[in-house]
C-alpha positions as CSV (number, residue, x, y, z in Angstrom):
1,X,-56.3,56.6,30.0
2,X,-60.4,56.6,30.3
3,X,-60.9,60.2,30.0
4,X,-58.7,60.6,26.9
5,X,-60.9,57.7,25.5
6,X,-63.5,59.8,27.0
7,X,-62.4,63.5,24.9
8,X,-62.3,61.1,21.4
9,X,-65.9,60.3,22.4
10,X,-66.5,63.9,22.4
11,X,-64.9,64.1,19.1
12,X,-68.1,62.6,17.4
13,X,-70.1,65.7,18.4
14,X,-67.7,68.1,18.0
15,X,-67.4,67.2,14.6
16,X,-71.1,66.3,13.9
17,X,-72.4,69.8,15.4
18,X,-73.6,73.1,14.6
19,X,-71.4,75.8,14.9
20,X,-72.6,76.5,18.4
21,X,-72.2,72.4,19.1
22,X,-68.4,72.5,17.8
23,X,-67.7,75.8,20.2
24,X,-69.0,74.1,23.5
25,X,-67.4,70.4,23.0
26,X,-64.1,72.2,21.9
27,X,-63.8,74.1,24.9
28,X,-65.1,71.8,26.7
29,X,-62.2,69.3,25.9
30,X,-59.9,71.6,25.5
31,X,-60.1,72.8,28.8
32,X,-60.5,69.5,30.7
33,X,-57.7,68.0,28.5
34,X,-55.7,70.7,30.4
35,X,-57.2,69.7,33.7
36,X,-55.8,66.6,33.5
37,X,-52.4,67.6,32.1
38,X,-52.3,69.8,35.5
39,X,-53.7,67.0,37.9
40,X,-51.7,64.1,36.2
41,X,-48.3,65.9,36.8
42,X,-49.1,66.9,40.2
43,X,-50.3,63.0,41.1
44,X,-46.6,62.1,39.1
45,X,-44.6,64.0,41.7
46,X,-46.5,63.4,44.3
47,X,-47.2,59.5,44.0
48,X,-43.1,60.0,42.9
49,X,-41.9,61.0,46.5
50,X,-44.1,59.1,48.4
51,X,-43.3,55.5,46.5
52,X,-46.0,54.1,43.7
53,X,-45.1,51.3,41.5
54,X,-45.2,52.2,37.9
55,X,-46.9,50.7,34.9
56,X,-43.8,48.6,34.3
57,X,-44.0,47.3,38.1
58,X,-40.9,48.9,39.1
59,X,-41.2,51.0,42.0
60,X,-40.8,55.0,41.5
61,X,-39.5,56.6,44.4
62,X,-37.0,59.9,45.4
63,X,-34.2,60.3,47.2
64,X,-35.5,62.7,49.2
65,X,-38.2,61.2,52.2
66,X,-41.7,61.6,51.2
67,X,-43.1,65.0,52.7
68,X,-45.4,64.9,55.7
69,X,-48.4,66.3,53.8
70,X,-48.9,67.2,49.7
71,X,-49.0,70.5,51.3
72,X,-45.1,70.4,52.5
73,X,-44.4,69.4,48.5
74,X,-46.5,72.1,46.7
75,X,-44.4,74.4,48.7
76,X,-41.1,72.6,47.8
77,X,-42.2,72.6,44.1
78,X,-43.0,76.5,44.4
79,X,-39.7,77.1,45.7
80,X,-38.0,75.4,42.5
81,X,-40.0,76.7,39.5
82,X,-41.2,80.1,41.0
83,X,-38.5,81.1,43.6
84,X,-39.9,84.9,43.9
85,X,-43.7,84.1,44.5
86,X,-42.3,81.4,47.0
87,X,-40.5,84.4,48.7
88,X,-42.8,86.7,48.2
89,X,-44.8,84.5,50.6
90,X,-42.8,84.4,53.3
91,X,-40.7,81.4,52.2
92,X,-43.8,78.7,54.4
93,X,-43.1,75.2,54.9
94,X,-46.8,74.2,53.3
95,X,-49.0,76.0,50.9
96,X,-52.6,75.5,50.4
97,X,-54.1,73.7,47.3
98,X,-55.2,77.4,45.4
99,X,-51.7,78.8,45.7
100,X,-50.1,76.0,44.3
101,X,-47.7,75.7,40.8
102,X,-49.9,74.8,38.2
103,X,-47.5,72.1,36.3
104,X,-48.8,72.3,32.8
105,X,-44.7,72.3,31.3
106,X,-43.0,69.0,31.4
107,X,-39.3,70.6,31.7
108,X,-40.6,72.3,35.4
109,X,-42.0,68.9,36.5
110,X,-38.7,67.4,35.4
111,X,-36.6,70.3,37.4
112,X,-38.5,69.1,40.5
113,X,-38.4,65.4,40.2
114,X,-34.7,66.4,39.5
115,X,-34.6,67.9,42.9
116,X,-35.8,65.0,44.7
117,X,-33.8,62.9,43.5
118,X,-36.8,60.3,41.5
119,X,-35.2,56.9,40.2
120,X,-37.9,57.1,37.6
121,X,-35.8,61.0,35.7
122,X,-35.0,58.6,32.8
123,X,-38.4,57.3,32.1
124,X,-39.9,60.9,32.1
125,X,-37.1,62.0,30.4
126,X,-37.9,59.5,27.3
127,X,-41.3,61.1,27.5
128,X,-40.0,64.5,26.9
129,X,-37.9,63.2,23.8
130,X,-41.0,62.8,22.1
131,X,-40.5,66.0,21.7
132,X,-44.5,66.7,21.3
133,X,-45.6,70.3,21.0
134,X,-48.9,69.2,22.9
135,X,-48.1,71.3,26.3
136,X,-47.0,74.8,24.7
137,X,-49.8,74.4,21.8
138,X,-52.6,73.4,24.5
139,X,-51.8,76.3,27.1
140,X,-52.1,79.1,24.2
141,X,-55.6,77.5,23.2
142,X,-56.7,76.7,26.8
143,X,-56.0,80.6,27.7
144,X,-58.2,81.8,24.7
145,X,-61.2,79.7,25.8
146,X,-60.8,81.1,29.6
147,X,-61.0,84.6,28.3
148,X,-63.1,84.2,24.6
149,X,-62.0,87.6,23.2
150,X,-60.2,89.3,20.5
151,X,-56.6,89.1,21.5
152,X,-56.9,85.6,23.4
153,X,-58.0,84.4,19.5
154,X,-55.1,86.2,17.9
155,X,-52.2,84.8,20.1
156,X,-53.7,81.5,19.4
157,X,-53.6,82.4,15.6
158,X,-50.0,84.0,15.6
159,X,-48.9,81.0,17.4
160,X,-49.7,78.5,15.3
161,X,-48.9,80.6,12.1
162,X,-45.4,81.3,13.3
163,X,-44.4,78.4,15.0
164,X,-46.4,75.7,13.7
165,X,-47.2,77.0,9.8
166,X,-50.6,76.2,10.1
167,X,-52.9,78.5,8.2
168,X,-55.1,81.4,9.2
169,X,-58.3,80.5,11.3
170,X,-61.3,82.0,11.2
171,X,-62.9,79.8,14.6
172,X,-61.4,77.6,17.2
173,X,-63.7,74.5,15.7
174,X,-61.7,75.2,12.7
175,X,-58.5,74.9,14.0
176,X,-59.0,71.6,16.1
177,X,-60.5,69.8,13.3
178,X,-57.6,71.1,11.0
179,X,-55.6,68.1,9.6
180,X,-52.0,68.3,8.4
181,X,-51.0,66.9,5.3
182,X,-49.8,63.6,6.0
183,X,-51.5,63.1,9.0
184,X,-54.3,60.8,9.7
185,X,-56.2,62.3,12.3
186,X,-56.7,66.0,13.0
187,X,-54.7,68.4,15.9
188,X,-57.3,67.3,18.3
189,X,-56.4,63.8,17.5
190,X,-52.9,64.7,17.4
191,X,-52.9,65.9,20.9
192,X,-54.6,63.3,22.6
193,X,-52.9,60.8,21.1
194,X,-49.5,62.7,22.3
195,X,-51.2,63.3,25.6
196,X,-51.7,59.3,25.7
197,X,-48.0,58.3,24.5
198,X,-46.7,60.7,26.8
199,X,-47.4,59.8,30.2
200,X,-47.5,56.0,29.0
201,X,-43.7,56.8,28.9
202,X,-43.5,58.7,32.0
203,X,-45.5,56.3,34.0
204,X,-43.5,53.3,33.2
């Protein structure tokens, strides 16, 4: 995918820089890393009901008609992974763009691909046995640069701590540049490169 070539460009001065350098090119592909997690699952079920011919030239397509407008889908994706805001509502046929589920976990995009019935379920399925830890790790990290303060930065440090055993952190810079002991690259590279494998598999 360009843009993920685009984010390892990025890398070189993210690395390279000050301290004030690293802060602004880690957020900045931090954040549009989660961008295109959000756009590139919304395209999947989207391009998935209306009929799009995968990377391995086989055709995706759902069992259920392809919706008049992306509209009528956002609101049938709503309905699935967030029933009571759906409700809440009024239960409409379409939604508009801003009120729209944010996909940024696999399993909810699989739940509604599910739904509708998509001959391509066992494709994204053998993306999600990957197994990466890209989605949850990204959202925790993505949430402390939208808000930059004192408890954002420390739910990004327990998470990692508890559920990943990284160490301690004293910066953001410090943990995207951190590199695991047998690992080549470091997390940054890690998730791109996860981000990359991923929806190669779930494209096919």
């Amino acid at each position: 995918m360009r843009r993920i070539s685009f984010f390892r460009s990025c890398q070189n001065y993210f690395v390279a820089g000050n301290d004030r350098a690293a802060a602004t090119w880690g957020a900045h592909v931090i954040i549009e890393l989660d961008n295109l997690i959000i756009s590139t699952f919304r395209e999947f079920l989207v391009s998935s009901n209306f009929g799009v011919k995968g990377l391995s030239g086989r055709w995706a397509r759902t069992q259920v008609p392809p919706f008049p407008t992306d509209a009528h889908l956002g609101a049938q994706a709503l309905s699935i992974v967030n029933s009571v805001k759906y409700q809440r509502m009024g239960s409409p046929q379409t939604i508009d763009r801003r009120d729209e589920h944010k996909f940024r976990n696999p399993r909810e995009v699989r739940n509604v691909l599910a739904s509708l019935g998509g001959n391509n379920l066992a494709e994204f399925d053998a993306a999600l046995a990957l197994n990466t830890t890209l989605f949850s790790d990204i959202a925790v990290v993505r949430n402390f640069y939208a808000h930059r303060n004192r408890d954002t930065w420390r739910k990004v440090s327990n998470h990692f701590a508890s559920q990943r055993g990284f160490p301690q952190f004293r910066k953001a810079a410090d943990l995207l540049t951190y590199q695991r002991a047998g690992v080549a690259g470091t997390l940054l590279d890690e998730w791109l490169a996860d981000a990359e494998l991923f929806f190669d598999f779930a494209l096919q």
